[in-house]
Backbone as ProteinMPNN parsed JSONL, in Angstrom:
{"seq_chain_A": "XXXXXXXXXXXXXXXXXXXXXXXXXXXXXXXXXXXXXXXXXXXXXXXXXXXXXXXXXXXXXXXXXXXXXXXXXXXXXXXXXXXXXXXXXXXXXXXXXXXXXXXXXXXXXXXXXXXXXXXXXXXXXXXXXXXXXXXXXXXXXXXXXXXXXXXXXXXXXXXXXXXXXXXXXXXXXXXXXXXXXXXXXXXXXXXXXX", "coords_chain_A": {"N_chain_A": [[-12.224, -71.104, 4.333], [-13.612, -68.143, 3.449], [-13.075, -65.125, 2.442], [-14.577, -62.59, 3.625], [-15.321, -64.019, 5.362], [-12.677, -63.98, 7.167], [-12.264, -61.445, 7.277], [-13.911, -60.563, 9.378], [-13.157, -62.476, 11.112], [-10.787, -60.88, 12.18], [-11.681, -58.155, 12.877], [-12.895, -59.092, 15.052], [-12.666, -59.557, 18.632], [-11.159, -61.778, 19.225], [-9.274, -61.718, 16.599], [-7.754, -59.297, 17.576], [-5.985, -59.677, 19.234], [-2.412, -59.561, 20.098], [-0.701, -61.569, 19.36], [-2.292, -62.391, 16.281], [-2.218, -59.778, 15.281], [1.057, -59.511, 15.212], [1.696, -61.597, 13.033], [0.495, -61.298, 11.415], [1.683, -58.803, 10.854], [4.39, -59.429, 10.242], [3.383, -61.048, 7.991], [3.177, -59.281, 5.688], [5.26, -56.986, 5.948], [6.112, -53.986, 7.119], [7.855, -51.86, 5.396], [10.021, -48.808, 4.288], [9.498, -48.54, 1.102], [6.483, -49.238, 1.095], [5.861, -47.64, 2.696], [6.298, -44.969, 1.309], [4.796, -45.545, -0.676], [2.046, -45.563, 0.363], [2.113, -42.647, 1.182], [2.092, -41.552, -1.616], [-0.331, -42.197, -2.356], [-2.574, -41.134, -0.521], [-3.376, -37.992, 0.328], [-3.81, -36.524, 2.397], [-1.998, -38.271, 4.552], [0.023, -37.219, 3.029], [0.67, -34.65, 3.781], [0.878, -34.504, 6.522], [3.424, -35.781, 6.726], [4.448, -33.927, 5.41], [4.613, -31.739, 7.038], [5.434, -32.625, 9.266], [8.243, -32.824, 8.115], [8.717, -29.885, 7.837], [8.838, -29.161, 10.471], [11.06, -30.302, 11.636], [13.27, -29.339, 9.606], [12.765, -26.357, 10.22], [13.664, -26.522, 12.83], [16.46, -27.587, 12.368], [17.638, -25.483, 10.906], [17.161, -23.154, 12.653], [19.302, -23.554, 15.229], [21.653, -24.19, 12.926], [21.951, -21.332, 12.578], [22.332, -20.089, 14.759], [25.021, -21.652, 15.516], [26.336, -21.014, 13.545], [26.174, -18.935, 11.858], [26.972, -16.508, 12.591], [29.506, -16.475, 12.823], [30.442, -16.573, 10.172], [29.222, -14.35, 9.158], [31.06, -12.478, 10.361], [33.176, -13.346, 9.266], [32.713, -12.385, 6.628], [32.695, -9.616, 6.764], [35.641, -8.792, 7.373], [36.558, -9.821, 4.897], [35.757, -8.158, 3.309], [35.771, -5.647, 4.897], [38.854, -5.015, 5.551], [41.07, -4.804, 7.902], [43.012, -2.082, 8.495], [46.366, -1.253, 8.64], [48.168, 1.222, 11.033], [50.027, 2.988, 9.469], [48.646, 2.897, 6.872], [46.232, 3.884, 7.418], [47.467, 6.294, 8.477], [48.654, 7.351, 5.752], [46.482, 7.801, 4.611], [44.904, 9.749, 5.652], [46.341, 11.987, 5.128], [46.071, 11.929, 2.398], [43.661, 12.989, 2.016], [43.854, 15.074, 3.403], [45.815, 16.318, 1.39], [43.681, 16.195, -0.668], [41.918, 18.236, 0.003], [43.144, 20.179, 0.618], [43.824, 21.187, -2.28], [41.336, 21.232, -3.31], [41.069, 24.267, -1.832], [42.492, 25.339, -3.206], [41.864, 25.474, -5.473], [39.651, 26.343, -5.419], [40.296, 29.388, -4.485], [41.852, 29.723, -6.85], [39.533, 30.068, -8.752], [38.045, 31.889, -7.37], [39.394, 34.376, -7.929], [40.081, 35.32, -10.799], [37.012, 35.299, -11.204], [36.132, 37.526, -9.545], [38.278, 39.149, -11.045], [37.141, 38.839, -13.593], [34.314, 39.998, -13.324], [35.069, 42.282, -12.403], [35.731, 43.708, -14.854], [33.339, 43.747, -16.325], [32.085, 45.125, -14.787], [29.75, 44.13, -12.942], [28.885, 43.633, -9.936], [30.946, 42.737, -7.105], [30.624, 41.707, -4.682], [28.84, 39.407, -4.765], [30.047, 37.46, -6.333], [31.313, 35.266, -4.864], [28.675, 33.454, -5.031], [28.616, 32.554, -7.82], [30.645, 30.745, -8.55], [31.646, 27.732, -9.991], [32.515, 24.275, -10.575], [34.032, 24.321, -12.37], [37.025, 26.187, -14.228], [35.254, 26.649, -16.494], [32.636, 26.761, -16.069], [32.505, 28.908, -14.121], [32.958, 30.785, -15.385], [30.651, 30.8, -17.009], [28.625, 30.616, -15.486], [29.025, 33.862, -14.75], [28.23, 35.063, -16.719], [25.551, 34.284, -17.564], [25.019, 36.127, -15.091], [25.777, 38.679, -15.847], [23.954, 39.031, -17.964], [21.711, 38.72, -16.758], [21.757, 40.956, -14.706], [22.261, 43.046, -16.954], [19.88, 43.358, -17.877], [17.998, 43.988, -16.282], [19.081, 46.865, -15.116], [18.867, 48.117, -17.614], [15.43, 47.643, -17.617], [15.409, 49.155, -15.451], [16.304, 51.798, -16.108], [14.905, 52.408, -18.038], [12.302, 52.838, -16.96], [12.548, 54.761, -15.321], [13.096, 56.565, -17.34], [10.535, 56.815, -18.781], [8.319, 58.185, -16.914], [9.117, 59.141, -14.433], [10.795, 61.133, -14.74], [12.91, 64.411, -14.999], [10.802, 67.282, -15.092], [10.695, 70.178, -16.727], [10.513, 73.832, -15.39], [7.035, 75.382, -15.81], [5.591, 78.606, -17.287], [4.337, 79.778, -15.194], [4.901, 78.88, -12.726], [7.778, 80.166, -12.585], [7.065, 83.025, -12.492], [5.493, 83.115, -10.825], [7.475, 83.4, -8.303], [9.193, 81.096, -7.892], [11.548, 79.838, -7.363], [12.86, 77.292, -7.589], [14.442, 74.453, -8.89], [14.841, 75.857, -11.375], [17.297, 76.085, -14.571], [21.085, 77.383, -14.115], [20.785, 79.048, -15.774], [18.118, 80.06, -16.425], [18.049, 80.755, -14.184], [19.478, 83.303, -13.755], [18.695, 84.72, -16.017], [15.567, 85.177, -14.847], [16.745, 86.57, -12.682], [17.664, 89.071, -13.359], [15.165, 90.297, -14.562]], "CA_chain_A": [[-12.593, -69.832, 4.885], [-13.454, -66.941, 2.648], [-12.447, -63.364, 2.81], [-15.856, -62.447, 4.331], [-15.121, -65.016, 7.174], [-11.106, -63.612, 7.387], [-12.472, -59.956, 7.806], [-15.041, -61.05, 11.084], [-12.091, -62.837, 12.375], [-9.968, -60.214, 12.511], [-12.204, -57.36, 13.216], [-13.495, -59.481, 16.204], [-11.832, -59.46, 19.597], [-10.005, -62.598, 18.475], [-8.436, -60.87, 15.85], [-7.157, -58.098, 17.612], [-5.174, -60.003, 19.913], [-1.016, -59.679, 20.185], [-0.226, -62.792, 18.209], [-2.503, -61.945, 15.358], [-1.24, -58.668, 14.516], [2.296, -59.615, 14.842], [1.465, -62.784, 12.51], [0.261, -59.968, 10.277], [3.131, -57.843, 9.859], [5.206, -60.522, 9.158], [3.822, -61.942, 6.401], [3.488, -57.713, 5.143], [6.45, -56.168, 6.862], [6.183, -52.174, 7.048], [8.732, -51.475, 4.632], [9.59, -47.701, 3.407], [8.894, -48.612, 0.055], [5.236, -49.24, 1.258], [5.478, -46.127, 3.433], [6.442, -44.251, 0.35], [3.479, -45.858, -1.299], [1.113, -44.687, 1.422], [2.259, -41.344, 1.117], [1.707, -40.861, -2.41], [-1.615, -42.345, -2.391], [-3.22, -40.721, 0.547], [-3.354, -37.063, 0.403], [-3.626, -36.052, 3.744], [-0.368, -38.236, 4.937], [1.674, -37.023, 2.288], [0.209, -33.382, 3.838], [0.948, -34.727, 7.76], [4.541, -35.854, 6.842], [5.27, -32.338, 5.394], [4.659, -30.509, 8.495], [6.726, -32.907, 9.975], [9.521, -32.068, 7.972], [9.015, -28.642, 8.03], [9.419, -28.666, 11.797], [12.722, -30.742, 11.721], [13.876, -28.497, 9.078], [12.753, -25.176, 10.298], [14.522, -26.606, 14.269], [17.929, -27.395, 12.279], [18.046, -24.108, 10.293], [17.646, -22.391, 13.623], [20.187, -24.744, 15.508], [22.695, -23.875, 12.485], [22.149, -20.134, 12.754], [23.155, -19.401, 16.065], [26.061, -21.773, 15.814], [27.203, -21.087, 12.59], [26.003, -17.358, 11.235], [27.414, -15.164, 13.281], [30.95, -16.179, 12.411], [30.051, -16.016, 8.756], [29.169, -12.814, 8.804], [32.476, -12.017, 10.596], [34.543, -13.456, 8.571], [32.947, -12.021, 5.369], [33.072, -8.428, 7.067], [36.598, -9.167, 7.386], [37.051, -9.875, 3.859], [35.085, -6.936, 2.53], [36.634, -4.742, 5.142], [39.947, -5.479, 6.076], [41.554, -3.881, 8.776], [44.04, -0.956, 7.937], [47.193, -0.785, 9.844], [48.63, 2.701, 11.154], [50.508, 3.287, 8.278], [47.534, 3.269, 5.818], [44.996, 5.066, 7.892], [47.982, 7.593, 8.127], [48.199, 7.401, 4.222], [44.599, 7.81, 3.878], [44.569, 11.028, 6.222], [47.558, 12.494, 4.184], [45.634, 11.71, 1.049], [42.547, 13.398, 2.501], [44.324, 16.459, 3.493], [45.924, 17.701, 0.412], [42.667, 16.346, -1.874], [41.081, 19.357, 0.842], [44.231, 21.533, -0.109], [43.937, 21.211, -3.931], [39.571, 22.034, -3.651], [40.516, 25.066, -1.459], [43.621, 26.316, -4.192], [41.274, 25.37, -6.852], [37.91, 27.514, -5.006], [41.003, 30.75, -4.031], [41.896, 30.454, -7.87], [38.02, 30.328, -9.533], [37.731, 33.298, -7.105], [40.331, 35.197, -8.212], [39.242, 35.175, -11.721], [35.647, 35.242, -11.033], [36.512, 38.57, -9.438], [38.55, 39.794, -12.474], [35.508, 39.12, -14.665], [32.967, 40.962, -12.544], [35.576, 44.194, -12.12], [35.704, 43.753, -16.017], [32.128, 43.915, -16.752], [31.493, 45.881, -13.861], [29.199, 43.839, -12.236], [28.741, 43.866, -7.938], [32.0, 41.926, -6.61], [30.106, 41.266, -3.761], [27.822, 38.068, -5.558], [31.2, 36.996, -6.541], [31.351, 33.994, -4.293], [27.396, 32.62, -5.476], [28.278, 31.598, -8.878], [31.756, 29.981, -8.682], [31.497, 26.395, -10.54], [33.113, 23.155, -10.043], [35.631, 24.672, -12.737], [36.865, 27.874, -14.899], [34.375, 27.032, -17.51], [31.578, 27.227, -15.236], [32.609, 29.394, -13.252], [32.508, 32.285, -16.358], [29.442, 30.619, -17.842], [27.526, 31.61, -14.218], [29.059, 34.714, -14.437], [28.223, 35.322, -18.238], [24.041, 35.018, -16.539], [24.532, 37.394, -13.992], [25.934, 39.653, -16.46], [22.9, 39.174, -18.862], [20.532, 39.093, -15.913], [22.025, 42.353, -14.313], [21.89, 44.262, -17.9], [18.388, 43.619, -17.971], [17.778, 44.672, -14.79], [19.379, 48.137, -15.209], [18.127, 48.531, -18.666], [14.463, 48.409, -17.216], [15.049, 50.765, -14.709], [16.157, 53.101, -16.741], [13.415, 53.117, -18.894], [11.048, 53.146, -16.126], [12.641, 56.019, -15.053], [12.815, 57.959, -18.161], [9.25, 56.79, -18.769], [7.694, 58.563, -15.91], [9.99, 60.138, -12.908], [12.255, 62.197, -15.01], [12.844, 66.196, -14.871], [10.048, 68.24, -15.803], [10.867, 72.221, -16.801], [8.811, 74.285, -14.736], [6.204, 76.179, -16.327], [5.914, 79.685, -16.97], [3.467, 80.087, -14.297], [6.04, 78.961, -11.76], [8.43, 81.163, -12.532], [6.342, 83.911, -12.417], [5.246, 83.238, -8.816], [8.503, 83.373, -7.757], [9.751, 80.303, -7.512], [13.053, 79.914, -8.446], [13.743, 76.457, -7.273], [14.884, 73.746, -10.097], [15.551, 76.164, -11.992], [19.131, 75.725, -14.438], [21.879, 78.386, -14.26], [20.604, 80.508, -17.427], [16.78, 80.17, -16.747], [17.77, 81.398, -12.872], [19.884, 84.344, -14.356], [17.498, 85.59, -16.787], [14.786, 85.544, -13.947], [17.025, 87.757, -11.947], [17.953, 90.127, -14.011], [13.999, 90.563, -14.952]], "C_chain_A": [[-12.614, -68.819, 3.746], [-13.34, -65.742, 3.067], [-13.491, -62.594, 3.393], [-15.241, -62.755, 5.826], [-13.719, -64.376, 7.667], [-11.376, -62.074, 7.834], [-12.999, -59.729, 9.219], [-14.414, -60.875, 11.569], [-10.976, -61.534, 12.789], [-10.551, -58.621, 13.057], [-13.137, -57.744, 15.007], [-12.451, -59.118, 17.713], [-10.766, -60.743, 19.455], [-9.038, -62.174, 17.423], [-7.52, -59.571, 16.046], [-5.984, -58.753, 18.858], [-3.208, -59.863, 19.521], [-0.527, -60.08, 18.997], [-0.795, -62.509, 16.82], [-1.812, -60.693, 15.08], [0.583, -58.719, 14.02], [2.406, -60.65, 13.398], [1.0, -62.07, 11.308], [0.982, -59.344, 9.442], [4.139, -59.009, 9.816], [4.872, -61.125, 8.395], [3.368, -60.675, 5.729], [3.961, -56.996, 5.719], [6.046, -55.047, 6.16], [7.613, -51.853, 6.732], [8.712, -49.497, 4.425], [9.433, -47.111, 2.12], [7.075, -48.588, -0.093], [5.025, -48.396, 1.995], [5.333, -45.01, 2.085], [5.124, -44.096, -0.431], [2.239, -45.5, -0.6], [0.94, -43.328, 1.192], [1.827, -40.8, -0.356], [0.091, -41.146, -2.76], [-2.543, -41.507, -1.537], [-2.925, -38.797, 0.526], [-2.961, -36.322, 1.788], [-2.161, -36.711, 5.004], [0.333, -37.793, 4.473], [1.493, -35.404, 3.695], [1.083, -33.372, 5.463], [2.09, -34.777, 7.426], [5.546, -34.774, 6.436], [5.161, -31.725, 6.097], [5.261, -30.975, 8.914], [8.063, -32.187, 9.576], [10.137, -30.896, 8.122], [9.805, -28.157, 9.703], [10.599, -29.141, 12.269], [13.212, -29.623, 10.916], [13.801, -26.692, 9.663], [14.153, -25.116, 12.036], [16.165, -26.606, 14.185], [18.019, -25.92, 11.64], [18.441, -23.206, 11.18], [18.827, -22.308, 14.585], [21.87, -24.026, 14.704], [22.966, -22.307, 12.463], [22.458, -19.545, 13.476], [24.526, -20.077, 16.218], [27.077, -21.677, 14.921], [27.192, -19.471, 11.929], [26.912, -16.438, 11.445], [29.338, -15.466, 12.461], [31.288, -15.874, 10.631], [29.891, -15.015, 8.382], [30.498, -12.11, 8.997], [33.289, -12.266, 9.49], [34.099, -12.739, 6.792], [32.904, -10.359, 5.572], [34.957, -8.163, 7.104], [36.86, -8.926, 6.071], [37.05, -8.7, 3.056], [36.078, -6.047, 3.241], [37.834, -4.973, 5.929], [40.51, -4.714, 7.229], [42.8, -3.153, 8.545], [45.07, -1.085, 9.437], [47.364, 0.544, 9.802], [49.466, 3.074, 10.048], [49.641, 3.765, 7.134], [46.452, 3.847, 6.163], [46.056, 6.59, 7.902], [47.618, 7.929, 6.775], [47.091, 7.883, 4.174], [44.507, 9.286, 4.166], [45.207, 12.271, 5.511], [46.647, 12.872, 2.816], [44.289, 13.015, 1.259], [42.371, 15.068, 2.447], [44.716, 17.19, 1.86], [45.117, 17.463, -1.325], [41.949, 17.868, -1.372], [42.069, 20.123, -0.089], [43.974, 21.688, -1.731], [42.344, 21.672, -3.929], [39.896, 23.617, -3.303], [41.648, 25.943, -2.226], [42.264, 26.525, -5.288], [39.88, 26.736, -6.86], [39.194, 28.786, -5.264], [41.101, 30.88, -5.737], [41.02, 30.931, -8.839], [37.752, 31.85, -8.883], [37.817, 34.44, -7.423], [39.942, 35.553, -9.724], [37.944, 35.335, -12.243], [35.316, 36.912, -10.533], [37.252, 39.687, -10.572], [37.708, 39.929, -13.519], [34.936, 39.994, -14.327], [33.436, 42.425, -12.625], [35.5, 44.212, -14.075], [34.204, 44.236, -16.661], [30.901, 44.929, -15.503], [30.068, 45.435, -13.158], [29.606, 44.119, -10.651], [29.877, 42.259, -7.803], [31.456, 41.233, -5.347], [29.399, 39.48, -3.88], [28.64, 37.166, -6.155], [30.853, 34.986, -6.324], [29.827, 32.667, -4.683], [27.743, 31.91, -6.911], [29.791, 31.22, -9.233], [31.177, 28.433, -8.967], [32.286, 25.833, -9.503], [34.5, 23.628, -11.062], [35.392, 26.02, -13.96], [35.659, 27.917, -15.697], [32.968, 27.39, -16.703], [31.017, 28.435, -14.674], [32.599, 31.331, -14.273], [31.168, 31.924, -16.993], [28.456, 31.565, -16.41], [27.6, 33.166, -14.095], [28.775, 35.835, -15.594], [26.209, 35.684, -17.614], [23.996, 35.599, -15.56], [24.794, 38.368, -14.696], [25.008, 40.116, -17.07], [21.34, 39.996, -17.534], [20.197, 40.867, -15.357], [21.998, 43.305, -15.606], [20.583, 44.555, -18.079], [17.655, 44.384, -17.085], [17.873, 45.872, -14.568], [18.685, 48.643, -16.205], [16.372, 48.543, -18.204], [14.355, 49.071, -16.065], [15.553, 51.795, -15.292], [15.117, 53.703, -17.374], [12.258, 53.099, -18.162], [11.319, 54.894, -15.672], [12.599, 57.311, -15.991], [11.318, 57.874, -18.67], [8.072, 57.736, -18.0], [8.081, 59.152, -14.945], [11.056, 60.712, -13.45], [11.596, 63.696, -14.538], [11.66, 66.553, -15.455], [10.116, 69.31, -15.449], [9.696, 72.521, -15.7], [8.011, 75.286, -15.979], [6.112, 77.634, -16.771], [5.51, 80.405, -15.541], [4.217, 80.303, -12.644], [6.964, 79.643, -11.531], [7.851, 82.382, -12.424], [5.892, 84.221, -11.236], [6.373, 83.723, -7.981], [9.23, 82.042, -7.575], [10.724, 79.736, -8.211], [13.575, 78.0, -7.869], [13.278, 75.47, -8.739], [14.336, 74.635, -11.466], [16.726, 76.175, -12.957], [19.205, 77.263, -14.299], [21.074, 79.55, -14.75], [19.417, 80.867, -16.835], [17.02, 81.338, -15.305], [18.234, 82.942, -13.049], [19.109, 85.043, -14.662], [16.444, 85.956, -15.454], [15.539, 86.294, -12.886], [17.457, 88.727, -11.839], [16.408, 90.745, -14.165], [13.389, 91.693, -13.469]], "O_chain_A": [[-11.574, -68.684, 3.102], [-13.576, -65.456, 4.24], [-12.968, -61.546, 3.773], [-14.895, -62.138, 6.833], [-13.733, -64.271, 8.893], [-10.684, -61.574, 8.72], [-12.592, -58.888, 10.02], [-14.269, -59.93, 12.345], [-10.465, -61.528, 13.909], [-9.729, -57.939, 13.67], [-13.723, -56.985, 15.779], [-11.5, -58.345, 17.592], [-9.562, -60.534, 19.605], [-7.854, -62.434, 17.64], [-6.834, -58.972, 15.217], [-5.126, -57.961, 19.25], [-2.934, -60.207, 18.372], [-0.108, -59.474, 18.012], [0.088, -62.344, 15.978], [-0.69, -60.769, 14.58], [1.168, -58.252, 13.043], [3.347, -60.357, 12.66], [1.289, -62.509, 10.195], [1.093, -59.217, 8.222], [4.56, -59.158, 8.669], [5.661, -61.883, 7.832], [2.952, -61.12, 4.659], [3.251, -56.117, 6.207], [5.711, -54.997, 4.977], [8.452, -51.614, 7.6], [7.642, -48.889, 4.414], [9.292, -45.923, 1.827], [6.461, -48.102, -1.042], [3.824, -48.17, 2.145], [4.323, -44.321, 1.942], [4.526, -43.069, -0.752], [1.347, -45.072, -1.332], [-0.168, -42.82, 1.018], [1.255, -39.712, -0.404], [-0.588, -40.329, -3.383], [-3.522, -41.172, -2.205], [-1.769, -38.592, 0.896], [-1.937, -35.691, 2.048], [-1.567, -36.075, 5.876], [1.441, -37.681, 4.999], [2.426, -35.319, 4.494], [1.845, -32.434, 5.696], [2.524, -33.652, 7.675], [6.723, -34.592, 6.746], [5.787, -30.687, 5.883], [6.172, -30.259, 9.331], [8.747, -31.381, 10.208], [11.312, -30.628, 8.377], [10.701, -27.378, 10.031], [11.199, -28.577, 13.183], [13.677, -28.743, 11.64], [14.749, -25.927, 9.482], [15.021, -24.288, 12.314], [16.977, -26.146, 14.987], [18.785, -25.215, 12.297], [19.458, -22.522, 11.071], [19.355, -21.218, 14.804], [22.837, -23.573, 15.316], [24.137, -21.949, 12.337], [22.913, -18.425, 13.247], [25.347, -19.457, 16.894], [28.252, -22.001, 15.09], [28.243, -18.947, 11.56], [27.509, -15.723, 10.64], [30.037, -14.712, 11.783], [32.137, -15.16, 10.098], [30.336, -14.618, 7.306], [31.018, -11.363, 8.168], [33.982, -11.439, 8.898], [34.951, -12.613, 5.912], [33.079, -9.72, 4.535], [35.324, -7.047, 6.737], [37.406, -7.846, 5.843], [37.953, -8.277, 2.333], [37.069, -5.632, 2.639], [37.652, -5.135, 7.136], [40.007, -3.59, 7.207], [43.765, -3.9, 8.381], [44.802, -1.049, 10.637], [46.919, 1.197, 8.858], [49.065, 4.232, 9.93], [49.841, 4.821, 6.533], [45.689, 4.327, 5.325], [45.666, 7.686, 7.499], [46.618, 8.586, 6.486], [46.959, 8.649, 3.219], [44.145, 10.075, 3.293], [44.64, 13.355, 5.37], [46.603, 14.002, 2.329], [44.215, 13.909, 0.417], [41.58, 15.879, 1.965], [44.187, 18.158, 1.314], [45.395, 17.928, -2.43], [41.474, 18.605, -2.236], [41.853, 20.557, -1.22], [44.046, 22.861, -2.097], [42.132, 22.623, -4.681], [39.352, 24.447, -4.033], [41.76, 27.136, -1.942], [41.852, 27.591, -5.747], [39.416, 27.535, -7.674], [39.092, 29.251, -6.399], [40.589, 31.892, -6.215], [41.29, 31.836, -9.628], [37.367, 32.807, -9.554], [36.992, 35.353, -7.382], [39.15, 36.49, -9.617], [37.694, 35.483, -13.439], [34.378, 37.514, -11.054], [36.816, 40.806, -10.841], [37.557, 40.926, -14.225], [34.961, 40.997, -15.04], [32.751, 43.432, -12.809], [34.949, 45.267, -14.389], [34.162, 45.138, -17.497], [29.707, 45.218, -15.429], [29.287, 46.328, -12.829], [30.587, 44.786, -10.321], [29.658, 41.13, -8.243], [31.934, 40.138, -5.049], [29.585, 38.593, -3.048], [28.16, 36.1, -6.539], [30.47, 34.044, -7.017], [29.909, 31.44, -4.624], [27.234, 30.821, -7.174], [30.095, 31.468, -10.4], [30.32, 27.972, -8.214], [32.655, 26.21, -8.39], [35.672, 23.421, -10.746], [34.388, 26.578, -14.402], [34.986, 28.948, -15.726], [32.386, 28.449, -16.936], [29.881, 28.907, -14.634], [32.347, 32.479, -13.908], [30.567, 32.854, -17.531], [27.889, 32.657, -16.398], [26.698, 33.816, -13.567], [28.979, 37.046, -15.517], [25.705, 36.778, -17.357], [22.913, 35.691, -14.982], [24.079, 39.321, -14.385], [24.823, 41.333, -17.053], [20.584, 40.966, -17.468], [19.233, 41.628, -15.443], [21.687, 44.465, -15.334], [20.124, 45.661, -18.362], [16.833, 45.278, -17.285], [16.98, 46.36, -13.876], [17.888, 49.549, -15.964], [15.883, 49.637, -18.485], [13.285, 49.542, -15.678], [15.142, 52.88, -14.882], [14.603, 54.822, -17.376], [11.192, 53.346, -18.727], [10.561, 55.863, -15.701], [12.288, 58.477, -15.748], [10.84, 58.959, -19.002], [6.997, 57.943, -18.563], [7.224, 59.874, -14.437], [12.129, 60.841, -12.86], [10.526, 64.048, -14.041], [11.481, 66.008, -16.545], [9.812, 69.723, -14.33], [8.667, 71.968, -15.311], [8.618, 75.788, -16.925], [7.204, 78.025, -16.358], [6.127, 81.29, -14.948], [4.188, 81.208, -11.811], [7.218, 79.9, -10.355], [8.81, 83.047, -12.033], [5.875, 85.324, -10.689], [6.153, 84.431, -6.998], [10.152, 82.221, -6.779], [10.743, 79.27, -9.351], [14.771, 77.711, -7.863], [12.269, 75.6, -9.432], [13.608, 74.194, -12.356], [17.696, 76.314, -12.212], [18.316, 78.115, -14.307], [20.817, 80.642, -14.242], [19.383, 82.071, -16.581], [16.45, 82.426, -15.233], [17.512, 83.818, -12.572], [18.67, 85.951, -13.957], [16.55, 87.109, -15.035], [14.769, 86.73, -12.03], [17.709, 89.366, -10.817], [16.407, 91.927, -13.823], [12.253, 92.168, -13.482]]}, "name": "protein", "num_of_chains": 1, "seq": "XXXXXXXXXXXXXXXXXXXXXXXXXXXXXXXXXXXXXXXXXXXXXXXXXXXXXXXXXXXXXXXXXXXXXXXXXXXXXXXXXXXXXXXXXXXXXXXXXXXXXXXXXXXXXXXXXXXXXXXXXXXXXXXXXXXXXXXXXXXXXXXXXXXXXXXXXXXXXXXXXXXXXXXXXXXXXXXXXXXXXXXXXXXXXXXXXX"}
């Protein structure tokens, strides 16, 4: 028989019978060395047996996450944050309080100071409280630019004012009409002796 004639037979309805096939795989048992070998040859099984896996693997991942996560997380919340007895949440509150007490000595004494500057340089006591720092040095540096700011500030209004809206004498003309107002002393004198 040649391999021609062996292909017929087995592609025929004689060949597909029970007995043949079994008579088959036993003398080439389906090993998973020859599965293996399938798989790397064949593109599209290797392709089919990775979706399989994926869907076993994606079913245990889920599987272990509801019965295993949750306490995992607990217990590493736990670790991170421990639970404080009454004793150390007191402590803590204690601690809390006189870090408050020591900001609001530390603000009353920048004030106090910050105030002595300002009456010193005669700035507005009022603006006081805007440029208090985090500490003394600050707390005269802010008050060193309001000083600068505020000299500037005065210095051009003065010279706006002596620029343009100061006194002007009156005239002769004015006096002469009668009109004695802004007038000084002497000028009003003389004109009422005249």
């Amino acid at each position: 028989m040649t391999l021609e004639e062996v292909k017929e037979f087995l592609q025929s309805e004689e060949g597909k019978k029970e007995e043949v096939i079994a008579y088959l795989q036993e003398i080439n048992p389906l090993t998973v060395a020859r599965v293996q070998e399938f798989l790397e040859v064949n593109p599209e099984a290797k392709s089919w047996m990775d979706s399989i896996k994926d869907k076993h693997l994606s079913k245990g991942l889920e599987t272990w996450k509801s019965n295993n996560l949750e306490n995992l997380i607990s217990e590493e919340i736990k670790t991170r944050f421990p639970e404080k007895d009454e004793k150390e949440v007191e402590v803590e509150k204690l601690r809390s309080e006189i870090e408050q007490m020591k900001q609001e000595k530390l603000r009353e004494s920048l004030t106090n100071k910050a105030i002595k500057i300002a009456t010193e340089k005669n700035l507005p006591v009022e603006l006081v409280d805007f440029f208090i720092g985090k500490d003394e040095e600050m707390t005269a540096s802010n008050l060193q630019a309001l000083e600068n700011t505020f000299s500037q500030s005065v210095q051009k209004m003065v010279e706006t004012r002596l620029k343009g809206e100061g006194y002007v004498p009156p005239k002769d003309s004015e006096v002469k009409s009668g009109n004695l107002e802004g007038l000084s002393m002497e000028e009003y004198i003389k004109e009422r002796n005249k």
